[in-house]
N, C-alpha and C positions, 0 to 999 in steps of 0.2 A: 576381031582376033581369029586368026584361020585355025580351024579344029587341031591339026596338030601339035599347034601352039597351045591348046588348055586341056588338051588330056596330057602331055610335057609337065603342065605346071600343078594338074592333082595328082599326077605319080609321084613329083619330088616333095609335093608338100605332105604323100601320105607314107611316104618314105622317112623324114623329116620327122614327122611327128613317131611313128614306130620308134625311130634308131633315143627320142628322149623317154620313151616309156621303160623300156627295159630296165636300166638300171631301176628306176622306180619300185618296181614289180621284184627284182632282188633285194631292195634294201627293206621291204616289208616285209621281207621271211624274217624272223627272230636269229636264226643262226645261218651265217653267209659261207656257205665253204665254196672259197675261189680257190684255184690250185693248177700249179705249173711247174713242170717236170724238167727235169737234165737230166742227164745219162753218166753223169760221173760229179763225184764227189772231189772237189779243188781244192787242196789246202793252199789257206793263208797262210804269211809269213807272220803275220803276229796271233795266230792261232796259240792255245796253251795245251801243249800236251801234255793226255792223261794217258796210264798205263791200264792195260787191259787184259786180265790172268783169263786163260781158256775156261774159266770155273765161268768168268759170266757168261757163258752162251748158254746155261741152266737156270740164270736168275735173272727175275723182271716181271715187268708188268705183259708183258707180249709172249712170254714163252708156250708153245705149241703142246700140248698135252692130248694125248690120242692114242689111239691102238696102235701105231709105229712108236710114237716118242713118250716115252713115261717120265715120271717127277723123278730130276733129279735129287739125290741129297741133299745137295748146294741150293736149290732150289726153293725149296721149304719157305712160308713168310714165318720170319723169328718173331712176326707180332701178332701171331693170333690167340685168343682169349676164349675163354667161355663167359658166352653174354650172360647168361641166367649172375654169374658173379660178377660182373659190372654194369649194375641196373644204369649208369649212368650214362651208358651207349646206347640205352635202347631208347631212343627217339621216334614214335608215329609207327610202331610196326609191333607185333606180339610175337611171342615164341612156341612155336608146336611143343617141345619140353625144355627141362633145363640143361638136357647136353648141346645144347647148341653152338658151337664156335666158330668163330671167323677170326681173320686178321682187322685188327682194328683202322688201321686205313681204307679199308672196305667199307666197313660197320661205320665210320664217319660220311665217305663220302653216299654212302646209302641214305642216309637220313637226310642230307643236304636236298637227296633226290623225294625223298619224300614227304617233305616240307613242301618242296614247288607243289607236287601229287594235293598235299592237303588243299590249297590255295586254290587247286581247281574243283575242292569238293571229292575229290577219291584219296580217302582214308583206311579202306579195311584190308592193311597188308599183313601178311605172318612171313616168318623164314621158317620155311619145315626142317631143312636142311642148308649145313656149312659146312665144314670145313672136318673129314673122316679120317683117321688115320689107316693105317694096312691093314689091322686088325677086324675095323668095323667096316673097311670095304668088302675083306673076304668074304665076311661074314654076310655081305650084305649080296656079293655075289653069287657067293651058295644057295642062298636062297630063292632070290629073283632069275637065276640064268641070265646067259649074255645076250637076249635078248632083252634083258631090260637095267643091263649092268654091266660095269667094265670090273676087268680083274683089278686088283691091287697096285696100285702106282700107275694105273694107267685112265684113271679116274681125275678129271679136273678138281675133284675134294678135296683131295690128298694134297692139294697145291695152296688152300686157303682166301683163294681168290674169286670164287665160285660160290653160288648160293642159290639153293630153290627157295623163290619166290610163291607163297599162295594170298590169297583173296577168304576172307573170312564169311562171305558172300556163297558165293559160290565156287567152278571150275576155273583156270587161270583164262583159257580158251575162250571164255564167254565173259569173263567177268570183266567193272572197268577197271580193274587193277591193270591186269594183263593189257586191256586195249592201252591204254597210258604207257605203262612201259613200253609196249611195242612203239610206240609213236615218240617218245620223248626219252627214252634210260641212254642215248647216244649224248644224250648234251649235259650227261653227269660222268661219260668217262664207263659205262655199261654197254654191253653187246646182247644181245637173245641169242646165243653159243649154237643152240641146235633150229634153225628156222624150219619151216614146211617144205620149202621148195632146196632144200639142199643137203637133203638125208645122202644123197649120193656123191656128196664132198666130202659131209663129217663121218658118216658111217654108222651116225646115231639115231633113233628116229625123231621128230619133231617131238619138243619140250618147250610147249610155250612157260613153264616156268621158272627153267634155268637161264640164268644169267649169269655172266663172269665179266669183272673187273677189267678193260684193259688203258683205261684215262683217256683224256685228252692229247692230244687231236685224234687220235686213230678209231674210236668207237664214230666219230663224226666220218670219219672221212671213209669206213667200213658199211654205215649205214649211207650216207651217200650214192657210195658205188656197188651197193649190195653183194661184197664180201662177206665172206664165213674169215675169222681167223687166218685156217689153212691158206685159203687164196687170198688176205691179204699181204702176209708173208710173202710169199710167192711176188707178188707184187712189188712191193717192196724189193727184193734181191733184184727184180727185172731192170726195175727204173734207176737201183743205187742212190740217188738222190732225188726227191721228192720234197715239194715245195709246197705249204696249205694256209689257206690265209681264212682261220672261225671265227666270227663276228667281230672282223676287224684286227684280232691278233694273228702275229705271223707268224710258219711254223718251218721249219728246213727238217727234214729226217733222212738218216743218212743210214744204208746197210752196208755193214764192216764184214766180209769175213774174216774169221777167226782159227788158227789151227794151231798155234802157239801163243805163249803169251805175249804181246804187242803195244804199241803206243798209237795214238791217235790223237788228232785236234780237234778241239773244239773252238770256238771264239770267247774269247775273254771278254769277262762282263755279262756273261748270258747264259741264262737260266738253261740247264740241259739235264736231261734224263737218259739213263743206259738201260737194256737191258737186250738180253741174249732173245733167240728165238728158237733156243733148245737142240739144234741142228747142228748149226754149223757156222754161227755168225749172230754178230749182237749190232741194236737199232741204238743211232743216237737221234734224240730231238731234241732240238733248239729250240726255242720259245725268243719271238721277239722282246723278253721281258728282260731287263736293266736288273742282274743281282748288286749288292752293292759289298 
């Protein structure tokens, strides 16, 4: 066989074997975010239109809270509680005192997340902080200065979606609460709101404690492409429709603007979630999931 002929046949055969590895090497990450973009949102003709009052672009799981954009009224979650009086949300985590409050779809999907935490052997979580009204932000503001506090309403507290996380151990920083979360709080529908490397997005400085609520797919598809919030929004508006597929389920999300009250489609049969982005326009996601 003439040399050219057998370095020919170990190129295509180490080619070959490469082009079967990969998928391999993705399907053993535990969570797969595959994901493909369009530039416009198509409505179908057998879409079902839903109406959309300009109040949603203030409420949801994705609205922007910051020193531009503060909580609206409308905004508010109508289901948060004071845990200390329903011991029976408090699941694998303890309470700094009894004023504690969150929205209870938090406080559930939190424990969800730290059930998986126990199984890996990190168990010693507290919530120092939830969910503050105007009164206790002031107050909280006066005190600590804007270097280490937002004014009133412009505080992700005030929104109920939000929660400093500690380690009974130790600092969040160091402890393996915090490393856990940092690694894993995306595949419960959780974000780390303030990261290290992007004080010059949020504006805040890094808090490896705080976390905020913003579900599935997008806490996935933000720690993927290491978004802050702000710039996945931002994102979002760019692309119009965006397409993500996490551990095998499908997802379509689509940015509406909004500036009167309006109608839009969604697909009939299929699981979808709304919510504003506090701006100037509200996110819909579709889930390849069959409602019935």
């Amino acid at each position: 066989m003439k040399k050219w002929v057998f370095w020919l046949v170990i190129v295509l055969l180490l080619g070959f074997e490469t082009f079967y590895q990969q998928p391999d090497e993705v399907n053993n990450n535990p969570i797969e975010v595959a994901n493909v973009q369009t530039n416009e949102a198509t409505p179908q003709k057998d879409d079902l239109p839903i109406k959309v009052g300009k109040d949603q672009i203030y409420q949801g799981n994705l609205v922007l809270i910051n020193k531009e954009y503060p909580v609206h009224p409308a905004g508010m979650k109508s289901d948060v509680v004071n845990l200390f009086q329903h011991k029976e949300l408090i699941k694998g985590f303890g309470l700094l005192d009894s004023s504690i409050r969150l929205s209870q779809n938090v406080v559930q999907a939190f424990s969800t997340m730290l059930a998986a935490a126990d199984k890996d052997g990190i168990n010693h979580f507290i919530i120092n902080s939830g969910y503050r009204d105007n009164k206790e932000q002031s107050q909280l503001y006066k005190e600590m200065g804007a270097d280490y506090a937002l004014p009133a309403g412009y505080s992700e507290h005030n929104l109920g979606l939000a929660l400093d996380i500690g380690s009974t151990q130790m600092e969040m920083n160091q402890a393996p609460e915090g490393k856990w979360l940092k690694k894993n709080a995306g595949i419960y529908g959780f974000i780390l709101r303030y990261p290290k490397d992007k004080t010059d997005i949020t504006g805040i400085q890094y808090e490896p404690w705080h976390f905020r609520y913003v579900g599935l797919p997008h806490s996935m598809i933000m720690q993927q492409k290491n978004l802050t919030l702000e710039q996945y929004l931002d994102f979002l508006k760019e692309q119009k429709t965006y397409s993500a597929k996490i551990s095998g389920k499908s997802y379509t999300i689509t940015y509406y603007p909004i500036s009167k009250n309006t109608t839009i489609g969604v697909p009939k049969n299929r699981h979808y979630e709304l919510s504003g982005n506090n701006i100037d326009g509200v996110i819909v996601t579709v889930s390849g999931e069959v409602t019935k």
